[in-house]
DRENMARRO-184942 format. One line per 3 residues: for each residue x, y, z of N, C-alpha, C, O, CB. Coordinates in Angstrom, 1 decimal, always signed. Glycine has a CB too. Layout:
BEGIN
X:Y:Z:X:Y:Z:X:Y:Z:X:Y:Z:X:Y:Z; ...
//
This chain:
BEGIN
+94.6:+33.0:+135.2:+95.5:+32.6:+134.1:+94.7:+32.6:+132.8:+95.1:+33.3:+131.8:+96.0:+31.1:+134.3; +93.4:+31.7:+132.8:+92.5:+32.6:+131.5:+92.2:+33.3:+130.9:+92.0:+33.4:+129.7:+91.9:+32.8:+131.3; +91.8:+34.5:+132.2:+92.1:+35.9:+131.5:+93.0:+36.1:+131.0:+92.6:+36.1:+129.8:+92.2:+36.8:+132.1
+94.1:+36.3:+131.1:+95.3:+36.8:+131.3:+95.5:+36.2:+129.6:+95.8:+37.0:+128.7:+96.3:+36.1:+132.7; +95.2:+35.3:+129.4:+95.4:+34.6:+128.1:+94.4:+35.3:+127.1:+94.6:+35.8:+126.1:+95.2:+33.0:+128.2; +93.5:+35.2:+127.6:+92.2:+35.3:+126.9:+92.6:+37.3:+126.4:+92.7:+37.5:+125.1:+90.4:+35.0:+128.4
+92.9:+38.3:+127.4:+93.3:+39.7:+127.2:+94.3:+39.4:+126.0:+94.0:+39.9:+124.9:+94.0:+40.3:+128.7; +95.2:+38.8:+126.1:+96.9:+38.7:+125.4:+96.2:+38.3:+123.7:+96.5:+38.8:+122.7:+98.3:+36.8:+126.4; +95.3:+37.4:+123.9:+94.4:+37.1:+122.6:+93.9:+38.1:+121.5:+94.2:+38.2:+120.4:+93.3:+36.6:+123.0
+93.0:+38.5:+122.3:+92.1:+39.5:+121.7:+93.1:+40.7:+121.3:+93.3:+41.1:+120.1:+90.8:+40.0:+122.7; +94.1:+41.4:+122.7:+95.3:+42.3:+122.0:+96.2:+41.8:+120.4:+96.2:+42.4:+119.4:+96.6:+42.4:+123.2; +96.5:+40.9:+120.6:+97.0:+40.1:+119.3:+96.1:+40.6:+118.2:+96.4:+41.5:+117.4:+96.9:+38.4:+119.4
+94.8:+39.8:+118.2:+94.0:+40.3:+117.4:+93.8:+41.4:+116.9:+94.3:+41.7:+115.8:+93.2:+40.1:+117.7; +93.0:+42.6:+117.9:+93.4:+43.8:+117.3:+94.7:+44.7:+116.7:+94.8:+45.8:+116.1:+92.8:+44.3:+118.0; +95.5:+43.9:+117.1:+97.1:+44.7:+116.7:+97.1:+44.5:+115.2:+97.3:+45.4:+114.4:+98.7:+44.0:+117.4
+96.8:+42.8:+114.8:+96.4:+42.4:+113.5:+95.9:+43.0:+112.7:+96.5:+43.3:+111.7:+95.7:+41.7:+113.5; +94.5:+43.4:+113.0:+93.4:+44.6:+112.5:+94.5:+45.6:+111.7:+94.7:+45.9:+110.5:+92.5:+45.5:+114.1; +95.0:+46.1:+113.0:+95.1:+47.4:+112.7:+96.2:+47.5:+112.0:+96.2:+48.7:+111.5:+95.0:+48.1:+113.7
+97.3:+46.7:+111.6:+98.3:+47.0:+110.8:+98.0:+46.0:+109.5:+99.0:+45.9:+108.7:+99.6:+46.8:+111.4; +96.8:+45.3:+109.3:+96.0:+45.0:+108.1:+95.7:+46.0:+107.2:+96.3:+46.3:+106.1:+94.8:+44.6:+108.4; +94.5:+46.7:+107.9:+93.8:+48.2:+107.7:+95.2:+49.3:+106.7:+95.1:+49.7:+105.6:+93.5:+49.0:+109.9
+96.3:+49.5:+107.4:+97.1:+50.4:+106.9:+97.8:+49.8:+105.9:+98.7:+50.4:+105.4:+97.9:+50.8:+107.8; +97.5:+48.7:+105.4:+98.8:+48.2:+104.3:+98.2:+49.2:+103.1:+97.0:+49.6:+103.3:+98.8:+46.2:+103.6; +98.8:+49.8:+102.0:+99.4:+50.4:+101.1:+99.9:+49.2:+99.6:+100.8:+48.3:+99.7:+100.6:+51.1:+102.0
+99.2:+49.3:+98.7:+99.9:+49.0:+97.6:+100.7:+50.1:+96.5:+100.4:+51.3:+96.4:+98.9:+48.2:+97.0; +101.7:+49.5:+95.9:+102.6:+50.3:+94.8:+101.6:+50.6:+94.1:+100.4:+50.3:+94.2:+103.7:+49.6:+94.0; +102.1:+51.7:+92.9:+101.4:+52.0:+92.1:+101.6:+53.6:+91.3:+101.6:+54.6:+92.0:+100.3:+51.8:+92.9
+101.7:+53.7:+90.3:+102.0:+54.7:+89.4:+100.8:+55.7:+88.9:+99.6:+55.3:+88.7:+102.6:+54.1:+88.3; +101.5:+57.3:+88.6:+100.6:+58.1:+88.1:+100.8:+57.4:+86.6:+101.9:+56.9:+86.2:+100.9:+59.8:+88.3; +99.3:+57.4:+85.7:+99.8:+57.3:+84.6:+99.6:+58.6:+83.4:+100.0:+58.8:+82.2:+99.1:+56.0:+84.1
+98.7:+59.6:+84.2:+98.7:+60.3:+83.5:+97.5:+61.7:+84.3:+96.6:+61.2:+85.0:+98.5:+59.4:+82.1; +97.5:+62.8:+84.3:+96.1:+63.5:+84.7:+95.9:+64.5:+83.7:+96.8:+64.8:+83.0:+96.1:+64.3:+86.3; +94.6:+64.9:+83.6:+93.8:+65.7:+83.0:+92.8:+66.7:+83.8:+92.4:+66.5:+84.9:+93.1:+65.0:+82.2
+92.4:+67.9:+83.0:+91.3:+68.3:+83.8:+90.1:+67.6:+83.8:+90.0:+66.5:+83.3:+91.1:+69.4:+83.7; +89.1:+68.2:+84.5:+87.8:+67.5:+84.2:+87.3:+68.5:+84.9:+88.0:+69.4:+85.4:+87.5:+66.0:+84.6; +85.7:+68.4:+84.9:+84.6:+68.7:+85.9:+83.6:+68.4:+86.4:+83.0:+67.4:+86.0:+84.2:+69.2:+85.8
+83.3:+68.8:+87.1:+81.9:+68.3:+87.9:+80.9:+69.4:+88.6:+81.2:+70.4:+89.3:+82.4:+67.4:+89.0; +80.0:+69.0:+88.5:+78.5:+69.3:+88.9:+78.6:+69.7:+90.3:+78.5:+68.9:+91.2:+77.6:+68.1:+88.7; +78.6:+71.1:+90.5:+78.5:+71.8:+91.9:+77.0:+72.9:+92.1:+77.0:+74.2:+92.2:+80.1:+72.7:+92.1
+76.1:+72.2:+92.1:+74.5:+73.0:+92.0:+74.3:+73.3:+90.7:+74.0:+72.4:+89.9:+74.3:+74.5:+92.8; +74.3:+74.6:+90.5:+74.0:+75.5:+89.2:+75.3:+75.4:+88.6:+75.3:+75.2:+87.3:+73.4:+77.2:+89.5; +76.3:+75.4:+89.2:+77.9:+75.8:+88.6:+78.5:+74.4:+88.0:+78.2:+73.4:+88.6:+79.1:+76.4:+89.9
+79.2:+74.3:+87.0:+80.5:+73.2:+87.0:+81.4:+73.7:+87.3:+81.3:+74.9:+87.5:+81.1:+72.7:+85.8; +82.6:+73.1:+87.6:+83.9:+73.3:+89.2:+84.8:+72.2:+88.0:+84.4:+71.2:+87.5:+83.4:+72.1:+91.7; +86.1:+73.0:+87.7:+86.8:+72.0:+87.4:+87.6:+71.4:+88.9:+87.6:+71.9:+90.1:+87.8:+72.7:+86.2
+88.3:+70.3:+88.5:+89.2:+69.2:+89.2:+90.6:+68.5:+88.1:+90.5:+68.1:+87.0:+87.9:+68.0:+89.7; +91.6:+68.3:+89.0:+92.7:+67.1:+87.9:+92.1:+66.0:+88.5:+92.0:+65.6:+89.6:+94.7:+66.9:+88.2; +91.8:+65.5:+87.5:+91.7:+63.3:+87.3:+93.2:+63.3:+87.0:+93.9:+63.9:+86.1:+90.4:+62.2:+85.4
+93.4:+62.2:+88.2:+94.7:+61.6:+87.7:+94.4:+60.0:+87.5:+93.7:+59.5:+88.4:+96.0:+61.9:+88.9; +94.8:+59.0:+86.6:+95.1:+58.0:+86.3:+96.2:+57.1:+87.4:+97.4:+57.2:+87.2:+95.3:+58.3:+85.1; +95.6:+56.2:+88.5:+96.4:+55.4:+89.1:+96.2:+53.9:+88.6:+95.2:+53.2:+88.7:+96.1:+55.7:+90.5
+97.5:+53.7:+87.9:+97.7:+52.1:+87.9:+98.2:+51.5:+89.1:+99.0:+52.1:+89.8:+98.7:+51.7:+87.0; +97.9:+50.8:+89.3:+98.2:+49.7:+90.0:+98.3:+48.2:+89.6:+98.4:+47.9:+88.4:+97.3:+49.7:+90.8; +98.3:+47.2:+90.7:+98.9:+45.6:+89.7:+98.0:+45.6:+88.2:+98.5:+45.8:+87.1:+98.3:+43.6:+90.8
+96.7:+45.4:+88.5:+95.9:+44.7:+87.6:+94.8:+45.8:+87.6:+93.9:+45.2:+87.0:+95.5:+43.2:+87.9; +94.2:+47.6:+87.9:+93.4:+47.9:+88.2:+93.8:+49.0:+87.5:+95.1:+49.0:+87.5:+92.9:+47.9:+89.3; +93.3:+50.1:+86.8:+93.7:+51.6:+86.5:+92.3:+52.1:+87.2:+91.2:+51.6:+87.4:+93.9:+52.0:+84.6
+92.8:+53.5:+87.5:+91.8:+53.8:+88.7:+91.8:+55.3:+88.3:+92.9:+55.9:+88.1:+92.4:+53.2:+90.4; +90.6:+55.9:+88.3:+90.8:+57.6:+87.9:+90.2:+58.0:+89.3:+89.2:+57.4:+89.7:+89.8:+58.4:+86.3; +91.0:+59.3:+90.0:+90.5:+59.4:+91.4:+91.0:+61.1:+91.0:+92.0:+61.5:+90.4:+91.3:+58.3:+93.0
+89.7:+62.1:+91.9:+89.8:+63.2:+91.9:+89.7:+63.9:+93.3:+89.6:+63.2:+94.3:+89.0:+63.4:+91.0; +89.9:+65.4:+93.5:+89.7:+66.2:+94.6:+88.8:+66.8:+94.4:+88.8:+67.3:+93.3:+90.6:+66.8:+95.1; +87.7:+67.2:+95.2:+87.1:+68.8:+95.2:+88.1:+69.4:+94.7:+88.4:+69.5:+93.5:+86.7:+69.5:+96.6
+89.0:+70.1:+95.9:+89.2:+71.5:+95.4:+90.8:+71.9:+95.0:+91.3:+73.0:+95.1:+88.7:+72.4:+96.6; +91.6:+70.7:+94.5:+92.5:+70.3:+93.6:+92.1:+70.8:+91.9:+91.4:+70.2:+91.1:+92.6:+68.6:+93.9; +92.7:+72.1:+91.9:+92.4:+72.5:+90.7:+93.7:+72.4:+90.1:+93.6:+72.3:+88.8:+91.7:+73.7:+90.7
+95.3:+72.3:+90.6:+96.7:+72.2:+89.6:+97.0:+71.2:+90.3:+96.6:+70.8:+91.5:+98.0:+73.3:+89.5; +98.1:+70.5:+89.2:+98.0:+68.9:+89.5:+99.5:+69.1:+90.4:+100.5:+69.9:+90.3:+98.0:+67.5:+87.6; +99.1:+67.9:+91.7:+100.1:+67.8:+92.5:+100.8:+66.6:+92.0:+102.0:+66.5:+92.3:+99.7:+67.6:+93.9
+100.4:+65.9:+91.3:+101.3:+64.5:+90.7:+101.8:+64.5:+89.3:+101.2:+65.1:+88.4:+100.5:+63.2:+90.6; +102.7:+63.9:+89.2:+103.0:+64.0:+87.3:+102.9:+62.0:+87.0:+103.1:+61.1:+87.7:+105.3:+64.8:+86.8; +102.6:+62.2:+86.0:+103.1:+61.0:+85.3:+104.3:+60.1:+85.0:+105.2:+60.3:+84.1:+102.9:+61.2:+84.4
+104.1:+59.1:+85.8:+105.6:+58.5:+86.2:+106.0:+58.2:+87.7:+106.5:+57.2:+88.2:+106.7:+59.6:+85.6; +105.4:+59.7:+88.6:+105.3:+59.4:+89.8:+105.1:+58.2:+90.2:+104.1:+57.8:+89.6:+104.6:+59.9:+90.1; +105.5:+57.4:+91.0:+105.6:+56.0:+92.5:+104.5:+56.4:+93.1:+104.6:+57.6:+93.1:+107.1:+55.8:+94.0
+103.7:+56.2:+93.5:+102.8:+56.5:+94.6:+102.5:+54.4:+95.6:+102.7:+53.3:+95.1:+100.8:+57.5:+93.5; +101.9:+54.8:+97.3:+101.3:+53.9:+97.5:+99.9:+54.4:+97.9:+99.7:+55.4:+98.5:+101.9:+53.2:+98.3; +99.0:+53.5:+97.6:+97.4:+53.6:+97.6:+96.7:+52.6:+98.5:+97.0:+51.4:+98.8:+96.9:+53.4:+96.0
+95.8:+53.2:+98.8:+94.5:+51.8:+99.6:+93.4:+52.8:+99.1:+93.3:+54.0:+99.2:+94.4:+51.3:+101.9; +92.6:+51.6:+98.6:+91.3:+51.6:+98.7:+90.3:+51.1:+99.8:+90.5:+50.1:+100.5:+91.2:+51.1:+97.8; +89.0:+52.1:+99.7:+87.9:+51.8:+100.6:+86.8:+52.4:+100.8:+86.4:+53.2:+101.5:+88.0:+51.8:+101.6
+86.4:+51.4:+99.5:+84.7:+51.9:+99.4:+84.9:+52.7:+97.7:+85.2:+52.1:+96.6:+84.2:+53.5:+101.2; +84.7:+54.1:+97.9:+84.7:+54.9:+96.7:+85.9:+56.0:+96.8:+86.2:+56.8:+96.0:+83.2:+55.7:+96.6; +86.6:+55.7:+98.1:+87.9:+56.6:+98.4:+89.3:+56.1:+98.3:+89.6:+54.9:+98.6:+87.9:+56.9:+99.8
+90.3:+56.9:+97.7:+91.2:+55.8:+97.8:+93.0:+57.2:+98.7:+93.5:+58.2:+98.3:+91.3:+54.7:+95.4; +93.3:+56.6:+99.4:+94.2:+57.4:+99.9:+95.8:+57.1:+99.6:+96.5:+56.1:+99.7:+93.8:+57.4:+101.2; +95.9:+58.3:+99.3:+97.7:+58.2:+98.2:+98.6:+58.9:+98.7:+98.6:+60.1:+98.7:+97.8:+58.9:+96.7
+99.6:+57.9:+99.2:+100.7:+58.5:+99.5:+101.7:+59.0:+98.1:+102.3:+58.1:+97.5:+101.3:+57.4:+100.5; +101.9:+60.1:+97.6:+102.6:+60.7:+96.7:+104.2:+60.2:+97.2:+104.6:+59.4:+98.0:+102.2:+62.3:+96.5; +104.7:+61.0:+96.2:+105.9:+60.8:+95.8:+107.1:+61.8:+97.1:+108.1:+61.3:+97.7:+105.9:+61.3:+94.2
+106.4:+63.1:+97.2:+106.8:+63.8:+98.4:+106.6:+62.9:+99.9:+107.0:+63.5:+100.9:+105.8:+65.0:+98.5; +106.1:+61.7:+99.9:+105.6:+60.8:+101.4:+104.3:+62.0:+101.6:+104.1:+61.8:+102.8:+107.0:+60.8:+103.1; +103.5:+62.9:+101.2:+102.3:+63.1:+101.6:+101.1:+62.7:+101.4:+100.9:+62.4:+100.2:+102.3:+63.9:+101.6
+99.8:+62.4:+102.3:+99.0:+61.6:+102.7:+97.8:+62.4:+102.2:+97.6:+63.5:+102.7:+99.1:+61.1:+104.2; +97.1:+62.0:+101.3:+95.4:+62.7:+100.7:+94.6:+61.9:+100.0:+95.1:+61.0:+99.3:+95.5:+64.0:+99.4; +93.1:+62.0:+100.1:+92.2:+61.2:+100.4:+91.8:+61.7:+99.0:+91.8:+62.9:+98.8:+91.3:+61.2:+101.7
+91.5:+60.5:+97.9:+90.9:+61.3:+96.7:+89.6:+60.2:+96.7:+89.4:+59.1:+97.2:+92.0:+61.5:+95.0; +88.5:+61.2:+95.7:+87.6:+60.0:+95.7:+87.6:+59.3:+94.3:+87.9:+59.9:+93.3:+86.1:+60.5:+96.1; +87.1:+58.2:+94.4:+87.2:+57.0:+93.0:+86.1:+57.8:+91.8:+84.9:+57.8:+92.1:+86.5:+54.9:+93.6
+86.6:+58.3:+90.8:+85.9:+59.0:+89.5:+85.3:+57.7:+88.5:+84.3:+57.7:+87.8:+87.3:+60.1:+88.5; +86.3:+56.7:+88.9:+86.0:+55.5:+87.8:+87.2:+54.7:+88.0:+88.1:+55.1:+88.7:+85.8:+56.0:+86.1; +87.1:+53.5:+87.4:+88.0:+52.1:+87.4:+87.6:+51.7:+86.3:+86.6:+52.0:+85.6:+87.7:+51.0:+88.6
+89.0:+50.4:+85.8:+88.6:+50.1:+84.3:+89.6:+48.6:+84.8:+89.9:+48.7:+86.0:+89.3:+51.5:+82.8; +90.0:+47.7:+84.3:+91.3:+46.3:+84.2:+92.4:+47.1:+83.8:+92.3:+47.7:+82.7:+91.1:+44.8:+82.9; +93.0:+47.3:+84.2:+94.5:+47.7:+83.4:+95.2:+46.9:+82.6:+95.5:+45.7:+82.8:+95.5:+47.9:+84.3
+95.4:+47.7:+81.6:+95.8:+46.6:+80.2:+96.7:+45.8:+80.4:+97.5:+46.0:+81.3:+96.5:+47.2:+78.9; +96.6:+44.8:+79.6:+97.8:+43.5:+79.7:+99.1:+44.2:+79.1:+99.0:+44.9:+78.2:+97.4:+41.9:+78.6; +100.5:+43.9:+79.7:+101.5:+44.5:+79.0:+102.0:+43.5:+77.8:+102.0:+42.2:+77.8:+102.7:+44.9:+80.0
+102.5:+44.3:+76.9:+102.5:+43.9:+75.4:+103.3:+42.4:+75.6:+104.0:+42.3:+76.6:+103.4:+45.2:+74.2; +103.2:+41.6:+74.9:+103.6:+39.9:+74.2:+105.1:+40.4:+73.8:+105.5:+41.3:+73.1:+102.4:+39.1:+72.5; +105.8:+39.3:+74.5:+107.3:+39.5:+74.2:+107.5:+38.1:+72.9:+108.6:+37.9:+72.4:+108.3:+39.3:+76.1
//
């Protein structure tokens, strides 16, 4: 009977985990640009796109994302982890960009 409890436990637990792990917050393109970066001897352009979120603005890029798959205005949902942050776009498709930079996202204007 211990076991039995003790198994039913720990499954609980990890089911927990694991639909923790997957949560997704809202969050908008606010804007992308090109940019570049440092590939050996070469610079490599990339789009920075600007992700707001609640209280964070967040610039996240691709290697080899050279035309922008998002526009400004775009819904997206996001998780962060670590220096990666993975974005479900507006199409429902799933891509891993890495974090370029972070800033507070501005307070919205005094009514």
């Amino acid at each position: 009977m211990k076991k039995t409890a003790f198994v039913l436990l720990i499954t609980l637990l990890l089911t927990g985990l694991a639909v923790a792990a997957d949560t997704y917050t809202p969050g908008k393109i606010v804007k992308w640009e090109n940019g570049n970066y440092p590939d050996g001897k070469k610079t490599k352009g990339w789009i920075i796109y600007q992700v707001q979120g609640d209280n964070m603005l967040y610039s996240i890029a691709r290697h080899k994302e050279t035309k922008p798959k998002m526009q400004a205005g775009d819904a997206v949902q996001y998780h962060v982890k670590g220096s990666e942050m993975t974005v479900i776009n507006a199409q429902n498709k799933k891509e891993k960009y890495q974090i370029v930079g972070q800033s507070q996202a501005p307070a919205p204007p005094a009514q």
